[in-house]
C-alpha positions in Angstrom: 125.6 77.1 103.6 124.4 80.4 103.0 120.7 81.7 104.0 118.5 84.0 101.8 115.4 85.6 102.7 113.0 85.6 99.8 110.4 87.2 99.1 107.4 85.8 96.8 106.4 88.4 94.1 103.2 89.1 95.3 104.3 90.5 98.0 105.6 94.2 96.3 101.9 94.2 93.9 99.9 93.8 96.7 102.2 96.6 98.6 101.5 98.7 95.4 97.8 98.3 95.7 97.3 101.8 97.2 98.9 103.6 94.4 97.4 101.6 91.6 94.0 102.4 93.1 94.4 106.1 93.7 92.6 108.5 91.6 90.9 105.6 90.5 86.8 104.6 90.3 85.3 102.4 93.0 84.5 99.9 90.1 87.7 99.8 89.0 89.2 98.3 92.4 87.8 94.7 91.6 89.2 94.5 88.1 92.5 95.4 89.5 92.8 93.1 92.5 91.6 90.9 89.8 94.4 91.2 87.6 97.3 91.4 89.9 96.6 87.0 90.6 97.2 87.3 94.3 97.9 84.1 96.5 96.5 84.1 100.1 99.0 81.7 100.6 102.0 83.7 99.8 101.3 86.8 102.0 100.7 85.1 105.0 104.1 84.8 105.0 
């Protein structure tokens, strides 16, 4: 038996949030949390 530690995908985009929004507009933060289909579920990890 062997043990793995995954981790869901949406962990690394939401850790990639801060450089996808920089240099950005403020309007443009909603259409990209929009886009990346986060799941509450999956970062509370």
């Amino acid at each position: 038996p062997y043990r793995l530690k995954v981790r869901p995908p949406c962990f690394a985009i939401y850790q990639s949030f801060v450089e996808q929004v920089t240099g950005g507009q403020v309007a443009d933060v909603i259409a990209i949390l929009g886009s990346q289909n986060l799941i509450a579920g999956e970062l509370d990890r």
